[in-house]
C-alpha positions as CSV (number, residue, x, y, z in Angstrom):
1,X,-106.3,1.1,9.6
2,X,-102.7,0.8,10.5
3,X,-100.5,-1.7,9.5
4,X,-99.3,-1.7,13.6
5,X,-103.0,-2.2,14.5
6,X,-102.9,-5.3,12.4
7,X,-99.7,-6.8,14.2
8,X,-99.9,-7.3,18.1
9,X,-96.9,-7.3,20.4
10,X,-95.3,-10.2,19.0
11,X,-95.7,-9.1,15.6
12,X,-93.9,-6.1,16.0
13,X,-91.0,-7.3,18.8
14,X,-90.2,-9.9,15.6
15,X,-90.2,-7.4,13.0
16,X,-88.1,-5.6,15.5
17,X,-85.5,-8.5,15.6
18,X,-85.3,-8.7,12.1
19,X,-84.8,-4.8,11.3
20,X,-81.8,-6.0,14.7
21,X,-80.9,-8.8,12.6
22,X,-80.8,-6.8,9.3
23,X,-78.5,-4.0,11.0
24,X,-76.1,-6.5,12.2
25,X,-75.9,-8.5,9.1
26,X,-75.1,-5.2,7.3
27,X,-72.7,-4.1,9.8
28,X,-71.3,-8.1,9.7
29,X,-70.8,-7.3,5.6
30,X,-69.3,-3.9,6.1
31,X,-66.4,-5.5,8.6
32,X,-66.0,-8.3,6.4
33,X,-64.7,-5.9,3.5
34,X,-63.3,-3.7,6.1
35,X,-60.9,-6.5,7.2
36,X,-60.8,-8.5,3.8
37,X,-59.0,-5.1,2.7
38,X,-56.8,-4.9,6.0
39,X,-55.9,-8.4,5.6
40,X,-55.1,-7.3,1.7
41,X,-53.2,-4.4,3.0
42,X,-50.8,-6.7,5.7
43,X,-50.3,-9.2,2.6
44,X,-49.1,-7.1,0.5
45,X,-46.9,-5.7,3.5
46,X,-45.7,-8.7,4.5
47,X,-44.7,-9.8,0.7
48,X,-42.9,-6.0,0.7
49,X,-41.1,-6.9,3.6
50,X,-40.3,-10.7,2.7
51,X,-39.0,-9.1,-0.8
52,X,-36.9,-6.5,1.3
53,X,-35.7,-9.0,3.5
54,X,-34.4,-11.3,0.7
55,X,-32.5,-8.3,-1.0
56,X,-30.8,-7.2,1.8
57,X,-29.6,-10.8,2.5
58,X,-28.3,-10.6,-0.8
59,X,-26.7,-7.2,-0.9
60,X,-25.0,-9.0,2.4
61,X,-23.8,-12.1,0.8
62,X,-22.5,-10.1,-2.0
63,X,-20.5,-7.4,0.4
64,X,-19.2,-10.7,2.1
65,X,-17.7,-12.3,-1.1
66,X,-16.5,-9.0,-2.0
67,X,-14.9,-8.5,1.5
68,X,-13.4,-11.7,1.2
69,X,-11.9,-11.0,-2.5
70,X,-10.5,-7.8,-0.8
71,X,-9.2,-9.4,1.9
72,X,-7.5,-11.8,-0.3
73,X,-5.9,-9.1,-2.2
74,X,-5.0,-7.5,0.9
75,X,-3.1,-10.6,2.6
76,X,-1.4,-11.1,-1.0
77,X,-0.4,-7.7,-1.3
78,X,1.0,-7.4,2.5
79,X,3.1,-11.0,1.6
80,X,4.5,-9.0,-1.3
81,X,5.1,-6.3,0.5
82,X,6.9,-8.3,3.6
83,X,8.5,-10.4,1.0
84,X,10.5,-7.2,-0.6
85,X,11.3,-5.9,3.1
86,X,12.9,-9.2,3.7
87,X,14.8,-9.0,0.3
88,X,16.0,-5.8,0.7
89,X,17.0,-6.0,3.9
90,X,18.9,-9.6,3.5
91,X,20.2,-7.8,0.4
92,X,21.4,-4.8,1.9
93,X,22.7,-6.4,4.9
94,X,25.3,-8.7,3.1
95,X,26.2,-5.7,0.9
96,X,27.1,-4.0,3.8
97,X,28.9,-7.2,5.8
98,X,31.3,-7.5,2.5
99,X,32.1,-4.2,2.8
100,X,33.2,-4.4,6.1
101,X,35.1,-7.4,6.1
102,X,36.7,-5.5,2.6
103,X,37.8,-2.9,4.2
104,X,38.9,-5.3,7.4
105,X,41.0,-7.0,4.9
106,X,42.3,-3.8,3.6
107,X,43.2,-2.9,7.0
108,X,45.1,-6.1,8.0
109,X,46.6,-5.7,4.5
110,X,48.0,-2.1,5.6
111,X,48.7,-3.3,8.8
112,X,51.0,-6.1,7.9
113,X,53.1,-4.3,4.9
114,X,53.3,-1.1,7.2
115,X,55.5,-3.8,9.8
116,X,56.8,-5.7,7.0
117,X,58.5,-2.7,5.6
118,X,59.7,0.0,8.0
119,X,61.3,2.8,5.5
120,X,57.5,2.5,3.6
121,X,55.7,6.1,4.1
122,X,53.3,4.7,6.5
123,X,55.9,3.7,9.1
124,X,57.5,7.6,9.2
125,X,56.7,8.8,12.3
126,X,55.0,12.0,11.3
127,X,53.8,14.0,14.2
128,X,50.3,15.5,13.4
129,X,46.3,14.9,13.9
130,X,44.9,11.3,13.9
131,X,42.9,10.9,11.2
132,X,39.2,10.3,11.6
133,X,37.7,6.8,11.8
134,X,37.3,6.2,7.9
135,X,34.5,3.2,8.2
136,X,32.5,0.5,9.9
137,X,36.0,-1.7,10.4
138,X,38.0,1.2,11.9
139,X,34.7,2.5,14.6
140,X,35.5,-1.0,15.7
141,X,38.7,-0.1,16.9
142,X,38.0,2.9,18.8
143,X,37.0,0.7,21.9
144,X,40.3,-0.8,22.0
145,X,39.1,-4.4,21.1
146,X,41.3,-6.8,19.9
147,X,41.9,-7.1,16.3
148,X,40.5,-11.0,15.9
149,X,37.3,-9.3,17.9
150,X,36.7,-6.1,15.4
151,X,35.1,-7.5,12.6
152,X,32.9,-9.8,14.6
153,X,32.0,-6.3,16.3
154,X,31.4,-4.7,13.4
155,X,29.6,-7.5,12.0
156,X,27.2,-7.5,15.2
157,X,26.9,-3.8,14.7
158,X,25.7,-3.8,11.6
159,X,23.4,-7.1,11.7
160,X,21.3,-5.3,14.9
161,X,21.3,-1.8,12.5
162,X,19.4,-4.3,10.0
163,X,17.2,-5.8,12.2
164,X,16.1,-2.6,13.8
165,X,15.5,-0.9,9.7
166,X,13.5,-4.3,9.3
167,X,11.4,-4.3,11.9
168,X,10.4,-0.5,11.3
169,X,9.4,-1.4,7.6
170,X,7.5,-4.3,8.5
171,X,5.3,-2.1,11.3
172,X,5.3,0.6,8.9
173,X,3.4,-2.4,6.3
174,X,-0.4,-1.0,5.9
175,X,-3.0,-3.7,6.6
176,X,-6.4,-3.2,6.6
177,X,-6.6,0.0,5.6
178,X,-4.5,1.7,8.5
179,X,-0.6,2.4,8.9
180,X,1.8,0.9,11.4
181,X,4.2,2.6,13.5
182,X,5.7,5.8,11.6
183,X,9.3,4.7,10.1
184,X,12.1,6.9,11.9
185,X,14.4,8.6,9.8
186,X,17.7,6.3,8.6
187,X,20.6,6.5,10.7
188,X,23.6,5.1,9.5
């Protein structure tokens, strides 16, 4: 005899659920690793990324501070380099102004000893070539300006000639990294 012949309908429908049962227990089991190793897999992603993350912010605080150290050296280095425009440019400036009025002294010295004394050499009336404007005091004169106005003239012309080499230097200062306007040639 069979064993089926033993069982009726009912016998075999609940064997038939539990071979069901059995199956999807086993296939329950089988996901249940499955996804324990997925979920496994995403934690140790996530802990990879967290880890990333937290080096990158970091590698980002440290480039800040050392952008900020840089940019410190940067602003001191730019004062520095404004400061020795402005020195050398006051510097050169009232070299320049004592010269003039020196040689607007000179002049006026020259002047008033060539009046003073009319058989001196400078009073001859020599026919000839004027000579050339000698300086800063006698370009004045060229414009036919009055001798109390020359100087100040002069001074005015050379105090703009400053201004314009200062302002050149201080555009031509590099900060951040780039150059300002190209410095023209000195005139003078």
């Amino acid at each position: 005899m069979s064993v089926f012949r033993l069982l009726n309908w009912q016998g075999v429908a609940g064997i038939a659920v539990a071979f069901t049962l059995l199956v999807m227990l086993t296939v329950q089991k089988l996901e249940a690793v499955h996804w324990k190793k997925q979920s496994e897999s995403y934690k140790q992603l996530y802990q990879q990324e967290q880890a990333a993350f937290a080096t990158s912010v970091a590698n980002y605080r440290e480039a800040a501070a050392e952008a900020q150290l840089a940019d410190k050296a940067n602003a001191a280095r730019v004062a520095a380099d404004q400061r020795s425009i402005n020195e050398r440019t006051k510097n050169d400036y009232e070299a320049r102004l004592a010269a003039a009025r020196l040689s607007a002294q000179r002049l006026r010295g020259e002047t008033a000893s060539a009046a003073a004394d009319p058989r001196s050499g400078a009073a001859a009336a020599v026919p000839g070539l004027p000579a050339p404007a000698g300086g800063t005091a006698q370009a004045a004169g060229q414009d036919g300006l009055p001798q109390s106005d020359r100087l100040t003239a002069t001074e005015q012309a050379i105090q703009l000639d400053e201004l314009i080499k200062w302002v050149r230097e201080q555009a031509a200062v590099e900060t951040n990294g780039q150059t300002g306007v190209e410095s023209a040639p000195e005139r003078r």
